[in-house]
C-alpha positions as CSV (number, residue, x, y, z in Angstrom):
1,X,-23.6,285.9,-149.9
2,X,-22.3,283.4,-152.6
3,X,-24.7,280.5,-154.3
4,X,-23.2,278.0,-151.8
5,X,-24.8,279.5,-148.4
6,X,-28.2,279.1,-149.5
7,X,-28.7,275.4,-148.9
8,X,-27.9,272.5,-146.9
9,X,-24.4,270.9,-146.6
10,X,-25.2,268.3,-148.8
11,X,-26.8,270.9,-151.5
12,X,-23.6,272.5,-151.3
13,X,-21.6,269.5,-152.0
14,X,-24.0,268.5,-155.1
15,X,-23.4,271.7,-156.4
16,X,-19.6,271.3,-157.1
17,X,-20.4,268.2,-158.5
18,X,-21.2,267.2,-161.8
19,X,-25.1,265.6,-161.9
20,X,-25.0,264.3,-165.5
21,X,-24.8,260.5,-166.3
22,X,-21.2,259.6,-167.4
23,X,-22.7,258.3,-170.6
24,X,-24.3,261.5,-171.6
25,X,-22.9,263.2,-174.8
26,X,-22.5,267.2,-173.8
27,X,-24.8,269.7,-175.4
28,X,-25.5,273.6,-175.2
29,X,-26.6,274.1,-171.3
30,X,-30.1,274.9,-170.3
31,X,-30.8,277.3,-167.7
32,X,-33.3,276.8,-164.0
33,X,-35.2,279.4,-163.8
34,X,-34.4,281.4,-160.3
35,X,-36.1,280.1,-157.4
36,X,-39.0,282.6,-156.3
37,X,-36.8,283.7,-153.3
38,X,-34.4,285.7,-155.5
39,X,-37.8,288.0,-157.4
40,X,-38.1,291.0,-155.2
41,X,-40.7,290.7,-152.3
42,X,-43.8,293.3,-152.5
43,X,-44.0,292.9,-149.0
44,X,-40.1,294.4,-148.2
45,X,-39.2,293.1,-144.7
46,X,-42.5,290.7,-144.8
47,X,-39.8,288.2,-146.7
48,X,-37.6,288.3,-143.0
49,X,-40.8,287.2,-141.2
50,X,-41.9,284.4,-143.2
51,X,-38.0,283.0,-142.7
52,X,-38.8,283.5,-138.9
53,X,-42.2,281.7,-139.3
54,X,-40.7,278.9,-141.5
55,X,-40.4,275.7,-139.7
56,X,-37.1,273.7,-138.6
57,X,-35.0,271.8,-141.2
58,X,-35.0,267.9,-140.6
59,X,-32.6,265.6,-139.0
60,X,-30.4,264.8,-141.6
61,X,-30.1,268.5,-142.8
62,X,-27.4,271.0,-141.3
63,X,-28.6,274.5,-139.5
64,X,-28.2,277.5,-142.0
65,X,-25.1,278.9,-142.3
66,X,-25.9,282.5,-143.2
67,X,-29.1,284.3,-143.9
68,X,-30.7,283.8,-147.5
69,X,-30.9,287.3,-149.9
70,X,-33.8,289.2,-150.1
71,X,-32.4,291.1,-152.8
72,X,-33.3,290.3,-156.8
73,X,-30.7,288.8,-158.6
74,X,-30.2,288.9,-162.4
75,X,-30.4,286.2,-164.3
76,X,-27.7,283.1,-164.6
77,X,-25.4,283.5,-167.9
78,X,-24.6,280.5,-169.8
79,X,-21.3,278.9,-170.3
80,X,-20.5,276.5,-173.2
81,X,-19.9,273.7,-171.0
82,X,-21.9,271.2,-169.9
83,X,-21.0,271.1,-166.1
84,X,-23.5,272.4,-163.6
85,X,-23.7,276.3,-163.4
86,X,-24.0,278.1,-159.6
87,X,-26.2,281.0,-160.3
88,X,-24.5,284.2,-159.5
89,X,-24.6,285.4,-155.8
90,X,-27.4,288.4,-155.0
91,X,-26.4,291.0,-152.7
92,X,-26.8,290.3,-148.7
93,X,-29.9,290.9,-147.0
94,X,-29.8,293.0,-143.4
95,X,-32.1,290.8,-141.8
96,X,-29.3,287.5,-141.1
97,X,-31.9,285.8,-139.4
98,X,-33.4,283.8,-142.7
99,X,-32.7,280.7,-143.3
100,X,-30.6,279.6,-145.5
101,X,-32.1,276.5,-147.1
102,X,-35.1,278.8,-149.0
103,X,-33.7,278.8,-152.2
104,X,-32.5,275.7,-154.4
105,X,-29.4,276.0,-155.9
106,X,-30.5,276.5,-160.3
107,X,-27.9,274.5,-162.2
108,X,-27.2,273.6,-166.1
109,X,-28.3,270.7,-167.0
110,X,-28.8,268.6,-170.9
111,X,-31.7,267.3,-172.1
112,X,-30.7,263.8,-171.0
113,X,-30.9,264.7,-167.6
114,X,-33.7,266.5,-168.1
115,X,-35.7,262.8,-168.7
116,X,-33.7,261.8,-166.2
117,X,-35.1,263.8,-163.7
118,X,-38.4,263.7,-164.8
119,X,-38.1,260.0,-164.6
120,X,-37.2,260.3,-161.0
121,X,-39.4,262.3,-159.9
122,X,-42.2,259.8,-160.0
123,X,-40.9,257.8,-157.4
124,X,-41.2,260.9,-154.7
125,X,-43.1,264.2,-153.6
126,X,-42.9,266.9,-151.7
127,X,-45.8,267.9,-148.6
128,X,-46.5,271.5,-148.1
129,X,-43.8,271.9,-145.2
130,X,-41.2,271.0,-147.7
131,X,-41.0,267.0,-146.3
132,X,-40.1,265.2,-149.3
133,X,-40.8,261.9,-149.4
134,X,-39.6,258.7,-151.7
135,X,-41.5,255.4,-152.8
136,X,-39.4,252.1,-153.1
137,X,-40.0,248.6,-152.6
138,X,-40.3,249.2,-148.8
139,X,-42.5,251.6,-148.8
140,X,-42.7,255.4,-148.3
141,X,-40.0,257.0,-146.2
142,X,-38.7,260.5,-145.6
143,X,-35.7,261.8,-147.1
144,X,-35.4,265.4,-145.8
145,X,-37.3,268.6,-145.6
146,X,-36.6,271.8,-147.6
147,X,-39.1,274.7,-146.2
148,X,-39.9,277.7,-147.9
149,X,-39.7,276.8,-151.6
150,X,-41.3,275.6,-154.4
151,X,-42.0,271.4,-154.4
152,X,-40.4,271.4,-157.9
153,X,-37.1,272.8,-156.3
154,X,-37.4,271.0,-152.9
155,X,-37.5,267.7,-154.8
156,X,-34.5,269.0,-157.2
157,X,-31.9,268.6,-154.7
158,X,-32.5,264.7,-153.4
159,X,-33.2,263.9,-157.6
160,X,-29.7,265.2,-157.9
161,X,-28.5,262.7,-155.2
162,X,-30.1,260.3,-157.1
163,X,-28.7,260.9,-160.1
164,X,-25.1,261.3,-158.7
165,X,-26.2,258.3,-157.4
166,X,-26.2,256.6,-160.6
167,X,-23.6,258.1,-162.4
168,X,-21.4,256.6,-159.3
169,X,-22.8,253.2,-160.3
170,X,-22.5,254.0,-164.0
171,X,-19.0,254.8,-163.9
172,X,-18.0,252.0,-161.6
173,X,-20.0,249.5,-164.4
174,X,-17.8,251.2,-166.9
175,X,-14.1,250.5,-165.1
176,X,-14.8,246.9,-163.9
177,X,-15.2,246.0,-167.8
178,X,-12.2,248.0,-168.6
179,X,-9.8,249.0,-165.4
180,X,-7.4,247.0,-164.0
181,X,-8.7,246.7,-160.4
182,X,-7.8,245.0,-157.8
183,X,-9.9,242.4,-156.3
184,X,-9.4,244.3,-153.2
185,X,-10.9,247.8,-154.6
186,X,-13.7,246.3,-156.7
187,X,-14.6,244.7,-152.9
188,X,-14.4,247.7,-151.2
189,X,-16.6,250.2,-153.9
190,X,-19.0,247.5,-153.9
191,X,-18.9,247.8,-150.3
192,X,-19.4,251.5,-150.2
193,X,-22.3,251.6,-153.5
194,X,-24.1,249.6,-150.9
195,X,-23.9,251.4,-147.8
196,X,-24.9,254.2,-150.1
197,X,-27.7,252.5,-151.9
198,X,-29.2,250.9,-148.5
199,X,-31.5,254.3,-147.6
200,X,-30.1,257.0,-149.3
201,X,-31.5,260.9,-149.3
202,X,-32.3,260.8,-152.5
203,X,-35.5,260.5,-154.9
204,X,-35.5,258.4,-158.0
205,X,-35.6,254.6,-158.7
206,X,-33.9,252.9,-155.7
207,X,-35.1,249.3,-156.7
208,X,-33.8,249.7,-160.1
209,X,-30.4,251.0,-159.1
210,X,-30.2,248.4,-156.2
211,X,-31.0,245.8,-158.9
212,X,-28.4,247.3,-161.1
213,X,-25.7,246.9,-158.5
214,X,-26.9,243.0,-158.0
215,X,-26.0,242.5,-162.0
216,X,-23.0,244.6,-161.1
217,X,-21.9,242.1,-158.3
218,X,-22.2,238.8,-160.6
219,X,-20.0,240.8,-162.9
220,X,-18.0,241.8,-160.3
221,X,-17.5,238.1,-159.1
222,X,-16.7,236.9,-162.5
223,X,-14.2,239.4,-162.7
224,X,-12.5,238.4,-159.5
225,X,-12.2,235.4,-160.3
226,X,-10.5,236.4,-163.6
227,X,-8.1,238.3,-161.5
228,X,-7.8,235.7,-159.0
229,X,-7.2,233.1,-162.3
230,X,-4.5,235.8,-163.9
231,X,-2.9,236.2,-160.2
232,X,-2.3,232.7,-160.2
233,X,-1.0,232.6,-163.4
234,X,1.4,235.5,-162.5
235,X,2.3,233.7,-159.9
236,X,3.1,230.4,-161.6
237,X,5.4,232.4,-164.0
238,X,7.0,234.3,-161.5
239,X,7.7,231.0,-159.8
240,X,8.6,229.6,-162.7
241,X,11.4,232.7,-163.6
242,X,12.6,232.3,-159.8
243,X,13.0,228.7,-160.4
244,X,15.4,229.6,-163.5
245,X,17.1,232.1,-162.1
246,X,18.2,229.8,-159.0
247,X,19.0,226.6,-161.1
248,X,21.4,229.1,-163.1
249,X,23.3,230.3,-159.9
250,X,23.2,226.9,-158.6
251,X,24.6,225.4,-162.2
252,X,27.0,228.2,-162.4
253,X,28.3,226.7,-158.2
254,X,28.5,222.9,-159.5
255,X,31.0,224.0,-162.4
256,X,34.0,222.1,-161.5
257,X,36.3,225.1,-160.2
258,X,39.4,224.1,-163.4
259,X,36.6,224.9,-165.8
260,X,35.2,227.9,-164.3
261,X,36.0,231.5,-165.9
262,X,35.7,232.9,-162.8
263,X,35.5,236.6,-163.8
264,X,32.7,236.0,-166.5
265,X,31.3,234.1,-163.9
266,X,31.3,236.3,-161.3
267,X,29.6,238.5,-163.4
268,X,26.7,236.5,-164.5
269,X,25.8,235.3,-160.9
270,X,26.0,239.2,-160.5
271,X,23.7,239.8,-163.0
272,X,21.4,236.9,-161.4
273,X,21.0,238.3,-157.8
274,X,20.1,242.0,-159.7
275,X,17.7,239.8,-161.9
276,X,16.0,238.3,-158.7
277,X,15.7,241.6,-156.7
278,X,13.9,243.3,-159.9
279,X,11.6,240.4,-160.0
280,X,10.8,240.6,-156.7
281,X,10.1,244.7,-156.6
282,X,8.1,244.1,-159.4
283,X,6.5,241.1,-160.2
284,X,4.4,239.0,-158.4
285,X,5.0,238.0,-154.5
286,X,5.1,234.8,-154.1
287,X,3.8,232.4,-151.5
288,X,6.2,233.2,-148.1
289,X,7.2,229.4,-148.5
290,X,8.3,229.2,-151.8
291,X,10.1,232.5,-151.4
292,X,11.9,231.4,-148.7
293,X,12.7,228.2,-150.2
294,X,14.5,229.4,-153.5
295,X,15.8,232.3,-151.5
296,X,17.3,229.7,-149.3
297,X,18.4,227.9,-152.4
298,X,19.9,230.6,-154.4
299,X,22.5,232.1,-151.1
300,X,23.3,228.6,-150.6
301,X,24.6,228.9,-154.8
302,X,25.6,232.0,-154.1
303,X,27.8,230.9,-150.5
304,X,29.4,227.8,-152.3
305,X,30.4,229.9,-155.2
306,X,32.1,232.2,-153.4
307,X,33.8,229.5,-151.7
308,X,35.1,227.5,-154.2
309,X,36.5,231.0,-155.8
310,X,38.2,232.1,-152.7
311,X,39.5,228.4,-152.2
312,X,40.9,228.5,-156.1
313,X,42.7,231.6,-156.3
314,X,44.1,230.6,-152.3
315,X,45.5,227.7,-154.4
316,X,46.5,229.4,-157.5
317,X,48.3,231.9,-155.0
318,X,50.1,229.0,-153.4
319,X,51.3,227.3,-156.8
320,X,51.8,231.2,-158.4
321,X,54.2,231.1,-155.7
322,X,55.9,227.9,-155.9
323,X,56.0,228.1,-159.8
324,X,58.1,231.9,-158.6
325,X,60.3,230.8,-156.6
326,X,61.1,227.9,-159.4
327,X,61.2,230.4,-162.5
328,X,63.8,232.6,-159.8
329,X,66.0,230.5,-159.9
330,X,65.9,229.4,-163.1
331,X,66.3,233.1,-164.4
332,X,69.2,233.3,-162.0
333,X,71.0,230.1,-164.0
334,X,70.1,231.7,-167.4
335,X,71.7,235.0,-166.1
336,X,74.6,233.1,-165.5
337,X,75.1,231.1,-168.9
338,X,74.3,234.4,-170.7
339,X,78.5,234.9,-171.1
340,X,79.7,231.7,-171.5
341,X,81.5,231.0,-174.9
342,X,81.2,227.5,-175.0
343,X,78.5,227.6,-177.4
344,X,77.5,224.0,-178.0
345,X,77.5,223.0,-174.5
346,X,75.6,226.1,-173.2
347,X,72.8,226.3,-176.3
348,X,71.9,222.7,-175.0
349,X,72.0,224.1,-171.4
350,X,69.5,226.9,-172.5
351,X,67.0,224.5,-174.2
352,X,67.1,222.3,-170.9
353,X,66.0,225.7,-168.9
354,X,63.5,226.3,-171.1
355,X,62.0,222.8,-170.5
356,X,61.8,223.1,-166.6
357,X,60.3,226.7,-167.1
358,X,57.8,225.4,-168.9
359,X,57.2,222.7,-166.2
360,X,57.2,225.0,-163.7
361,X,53.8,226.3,-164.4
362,X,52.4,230.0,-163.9
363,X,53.4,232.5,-161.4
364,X,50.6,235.5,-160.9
365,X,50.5,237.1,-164.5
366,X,52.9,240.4,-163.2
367,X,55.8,238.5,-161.6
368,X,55.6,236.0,-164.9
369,X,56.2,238.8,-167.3
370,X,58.5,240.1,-165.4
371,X,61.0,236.6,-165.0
372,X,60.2,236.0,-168.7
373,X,61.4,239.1,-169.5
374,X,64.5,238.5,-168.0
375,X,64.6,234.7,-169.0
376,X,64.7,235.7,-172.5
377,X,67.2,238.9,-172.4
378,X,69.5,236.2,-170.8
379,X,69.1,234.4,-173.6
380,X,69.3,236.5,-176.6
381,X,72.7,237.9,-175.0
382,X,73.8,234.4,-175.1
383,X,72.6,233.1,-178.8
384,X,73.3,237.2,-180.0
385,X,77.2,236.7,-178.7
386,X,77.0,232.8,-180.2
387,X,76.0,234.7,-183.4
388,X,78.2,237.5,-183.8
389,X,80.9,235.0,-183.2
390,X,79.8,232.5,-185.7
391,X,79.7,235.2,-188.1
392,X,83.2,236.4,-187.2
393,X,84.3,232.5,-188.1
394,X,82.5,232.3,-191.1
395,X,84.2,235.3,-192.4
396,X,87.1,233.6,-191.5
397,X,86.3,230.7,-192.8
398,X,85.4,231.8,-195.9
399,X,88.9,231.8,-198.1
400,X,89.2,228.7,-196.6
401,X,85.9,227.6,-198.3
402,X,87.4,228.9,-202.1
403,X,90.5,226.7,-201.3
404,X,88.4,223.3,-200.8
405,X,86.5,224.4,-203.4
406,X,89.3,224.4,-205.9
407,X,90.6,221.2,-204.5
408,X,87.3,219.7,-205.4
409,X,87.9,220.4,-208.7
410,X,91.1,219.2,-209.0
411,X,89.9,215.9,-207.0
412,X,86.6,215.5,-209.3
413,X,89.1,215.4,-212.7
414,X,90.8,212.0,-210.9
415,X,86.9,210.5,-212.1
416,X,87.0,208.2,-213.9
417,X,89.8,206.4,-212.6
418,X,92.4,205.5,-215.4
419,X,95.3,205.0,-213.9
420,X,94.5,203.8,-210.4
421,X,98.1,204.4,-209.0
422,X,98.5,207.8,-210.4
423,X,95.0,208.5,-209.0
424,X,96.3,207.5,-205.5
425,X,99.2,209.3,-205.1
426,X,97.3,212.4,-206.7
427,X,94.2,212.5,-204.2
428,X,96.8,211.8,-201.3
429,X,98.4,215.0,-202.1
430,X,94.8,216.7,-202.3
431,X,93.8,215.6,-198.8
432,X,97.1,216.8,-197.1
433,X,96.2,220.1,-198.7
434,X,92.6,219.5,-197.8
435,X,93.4,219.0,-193.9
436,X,95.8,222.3,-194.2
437,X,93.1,224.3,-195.8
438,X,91.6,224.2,-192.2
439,X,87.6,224.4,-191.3
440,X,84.5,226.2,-194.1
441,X,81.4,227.9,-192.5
442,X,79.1,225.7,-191.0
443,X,76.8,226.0,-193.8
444,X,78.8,224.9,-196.2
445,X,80.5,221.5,-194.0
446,X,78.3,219.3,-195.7
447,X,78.5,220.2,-199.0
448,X,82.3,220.2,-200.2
449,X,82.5,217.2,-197.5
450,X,80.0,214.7,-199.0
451,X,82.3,215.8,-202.4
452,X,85.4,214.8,-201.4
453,X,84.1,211.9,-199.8
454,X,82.5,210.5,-203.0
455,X,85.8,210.7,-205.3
456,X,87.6,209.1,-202.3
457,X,84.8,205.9,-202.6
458,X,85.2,206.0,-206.4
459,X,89.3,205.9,-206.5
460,X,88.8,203.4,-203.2
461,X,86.1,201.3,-205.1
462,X,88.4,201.1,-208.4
463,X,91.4,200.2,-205.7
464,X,89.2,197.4,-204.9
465,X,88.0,196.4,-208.3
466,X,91.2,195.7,-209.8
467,X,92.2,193.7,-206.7
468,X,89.5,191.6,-207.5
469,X,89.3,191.8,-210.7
470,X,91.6,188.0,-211.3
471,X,88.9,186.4,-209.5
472,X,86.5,184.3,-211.0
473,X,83.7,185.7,-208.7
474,X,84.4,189.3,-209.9
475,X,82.8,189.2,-212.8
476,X,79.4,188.0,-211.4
477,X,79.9,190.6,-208.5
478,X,81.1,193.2,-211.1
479,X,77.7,192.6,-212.7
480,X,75.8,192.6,-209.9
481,X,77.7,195.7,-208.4
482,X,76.8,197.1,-212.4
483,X,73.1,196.4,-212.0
484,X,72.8,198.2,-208.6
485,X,74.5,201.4,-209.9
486,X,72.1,201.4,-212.7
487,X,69.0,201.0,-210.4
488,X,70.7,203.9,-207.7
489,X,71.1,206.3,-211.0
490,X,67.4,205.6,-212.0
491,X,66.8,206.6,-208.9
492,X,69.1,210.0,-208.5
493,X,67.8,211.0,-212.0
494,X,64.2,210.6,-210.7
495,X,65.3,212.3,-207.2
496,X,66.7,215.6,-209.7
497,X,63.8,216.2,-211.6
498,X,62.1,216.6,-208.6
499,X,64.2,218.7,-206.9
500,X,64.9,221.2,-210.3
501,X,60.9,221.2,-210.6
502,X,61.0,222.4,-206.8
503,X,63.8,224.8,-207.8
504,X,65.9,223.1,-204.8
505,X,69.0,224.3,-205.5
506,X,71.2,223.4,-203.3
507,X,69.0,219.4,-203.6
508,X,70.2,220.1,-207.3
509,X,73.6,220.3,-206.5
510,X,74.4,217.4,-204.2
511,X,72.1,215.0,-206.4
512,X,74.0,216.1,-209.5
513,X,77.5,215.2,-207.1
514,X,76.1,211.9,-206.3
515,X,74.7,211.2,-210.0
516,X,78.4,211.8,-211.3
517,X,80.3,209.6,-208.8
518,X,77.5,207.1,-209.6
519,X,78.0,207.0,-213.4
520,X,81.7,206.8,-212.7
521,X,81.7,203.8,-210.8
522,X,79.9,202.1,-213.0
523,X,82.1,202.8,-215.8
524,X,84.3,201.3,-213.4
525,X,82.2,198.1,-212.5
526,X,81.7,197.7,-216.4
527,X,85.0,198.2,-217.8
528,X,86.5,195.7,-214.7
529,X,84.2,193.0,-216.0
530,X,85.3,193.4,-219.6
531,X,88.6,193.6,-217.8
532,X,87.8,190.1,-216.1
533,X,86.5,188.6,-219.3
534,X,89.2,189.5,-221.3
């Protein structure tokens, strides 16, 4: 029969148990000496009839549960820790009529529960029936009844209790400074260190321990209302985070919907409602009011910004496809122009298509590509066949360029103008030749152009000089006309230093044009004044 069949129920459960204080600091293990019920009996059976003799257990203890050992058993060995050590189990005893309450349980104990049970034991004892007894503040009262062995292990078994007892409290002290308990559990183990306190089976100093859990319910107190105090701070915060994340979502559903990015948006208010559902798995809860309310708060955000986006894009959809049925048929149009040879007329048509596509605002971002797409090949076939024939001209047009360019040099010797009717009939003869020469490339229109056209004004201007020249006024006008040519070639002088520091060549050249036809006028102006005086 094993260690655990030869006491009470409660023995039994003590056993298992550790019966040190929590405080204690392990050492080696001590050994109990066996209970006098394990030694051999001198009397062989007389052992069976003394169980038969012995009287009942108590109340509070159970009936035996199998019959006690008559046989010796050998001694206990010692393990290195400090935890209570059953004694080993002796071989059964025929006779299964003795009780099973004769023999205490022997356990390992430390010294410091040693003078711990020494110290209880002076508040109990044990009469000669096994009727222990225990002294507190009340009075004497009976804790149980443990027949047939010695008083030292009778009382052993409620000192336990006691001690158990106190480690309970002990550890309890230790996790209120420390633990984070709820104010419901530190309630509830108060609750039960009572109940367990109030008239326990146990022997040892009640009064103190009950006085010990008094100080531990002040503490207790205090440290509700520390949790209490930190709840409502938690709480304060957590209302406090709510509060933001609402005011966010209902920010993000005041945005006026033009400004809105409504994908970025969407997102963050996204974010938000996972935000608020992790807050409220794992924070604090909040106050059913004040939950309800931002709750309330936050799907009304969260309602109108869904319906202001599903109002926009219904809107954008509607213009996306006004703006595509506009950007059709202007596609269509540009399609149309993209073989048409009249290049002037056409180039201004295109740039008046591209105006109205540009007012005709977005279609959805696909069908927009697509129509710009073929917008702009329209286009480019038009201004690619406007350049290849351009080119084809220019080519053309370029002998006709070398023959201006010779009569330009043949005009430019008539400057300066010495014989005025020679001069005539010589620059008539170069501008029937010029007009047969036919057209230059475009590029070069303006050049030979503004050429001929100054030795026409200078041959034109010395026409008009010497028509004047009788007239008493022409000399005065002949000087002023000689002043104002001086000025403008100040100024043309100025104009091509700048433009030969910018390395404008082509500046250079018409500058240097207008410079010469300049000078020669006013050799002009100043020889028809000397022409006046004289």
């Amino acid at each position: 029969m094993s260690e655990s069949t030869e006491t009470t129920p409660d023995a039994t459960t003590d056993i298992v148990e550790v019966s040190v204080d929590a405080q204690a600091t392990p050492t080696p293990a001590a050994q109990v000496p066996p209970s006098p019920e394990a030694a051999p009996s001198p009397e062989g059976s007389s052992a069976e009839a003394e169980a038969e003799s012995a009287p009942a257990p108590a109340p509070e203890e159970a009936a035996p549960a199998a019959p006690a050992p008559a046989t010796p058993r050998p001694a206990p060995v010692p393990r290195p820790t400090p935890r209570p050590v059953p004694r080993p189990a002796a071989a059964p005893q025929q006779n299964a009529s003795a009780p099973a309450d004769r023999a205490a349980p022997a356990v390992a104990v430390i010294p410091d529960e040693i003078a711990q049970t020494k110290a209880a034991r002076a508040f109990g004892r044990v009469d000669d029936d096994g009727t222990v007894y225990v002294t507190d503040s009340a009075g004497e009262r009976v804790v149980g009844q443990f027949p047939g062995v010695t008083p030292d292990e009778a009382m052993s078994l409620y000192v336990r209790r006691f001690l158990d007892l106190q480690a309970k409290i002990a550890l309890f002290e230790a996790r209120l400074g420390t633990a984070e308990l709820a104010p419901k559990e530190i309630d509830a183990t108060l609750a039960k260190i009572s109940d367990e306190i109030a008239e326990p089976a146990a022997v040892g100093d009640l009064d103190g321990l009950r006085t010990r859990v008094d100080a531990i319910r002040e503490i207790a107190a205090a440290r509700r209302a520390e949790l209490d105090a930190d709840r409502i701070a938690a709480k304060e915060v957590a209302l406090a985070a709510r509060t933001a994340i609402v005011e966010a979502a209902e920010r993000l559903a005041g945005t006026e919907p033009a400004k809105i990015q409504w994908k970025p948006a969407g997102e963050e208010l996204r974010v938000l409602l996972e935000t608020w559902k992790t807050a409220q798995r794992s924070g604090p809860r909040l106050d059913r009011a004040s939950e309800e309310a931002l709750w309330k708060r936050f799907s009304h955000a969260r309602t109108t910004f869904d319906r202001e986006r599903r109002h926009f894009f219904a809107e954008l959809e509607k213009q996306n496809s006004g703006a595509k049925a506009s950007k059709t048929a202007l596609v269509a149009e540009a399609e149309r122009l993209s073989t048409s040879t009249e290049w002037g007329a056409t180039a201004g048509a295109y740039r008046d298509l591209m105006e109205q596509w540009k007012a005709a605002g977005r279609a959805n971002r696909k069908d927009d590509d697509m129509l710009w797409s073929r917008f702009r090949r329209a286009q480019d076939a038009f201004f690619a066949a406007r350049d290849a024939a351009n080119a084809a001209t220019d080519a053309e047009y370029g002998e006709n360029l070398v023959v201006k360019e010779a009569l330009l040099v043949e005009a430019e010797a008539l400057l300066p103008v010495t014989d005025l009717a020679q001069a005539k009939i010589s620059l008539r003869a170069l501008q029937e030749r010029w007009e047969t020469a036919g057209k230059v490339p475009r590029g070069d229109v303006q050049r030979v152009e503004g050429r001929m056209r100054a030795v026409e004004t200078a041959i034109r201007d010395a026409e008009q000089a010497k028509w004047t020249r009788s007239n008493p006024e022409t000399h005065a006008r002949a000087e002023g006309a000689a002043a104002q040519l001086e000025a403008a070639i100040s100024v043309l002088e100025a104009d091509l230093e700048a433009a030969r520091a910018r390395d404008d060549a082509r500046k250079t050249k018409e500058i240097e044009a207008a410079l010469a036809a300049r000078r020669s006028w006013l050799e002009q102006v100043v020889k028809a004044a000397a022409d006046s005086r004289g």
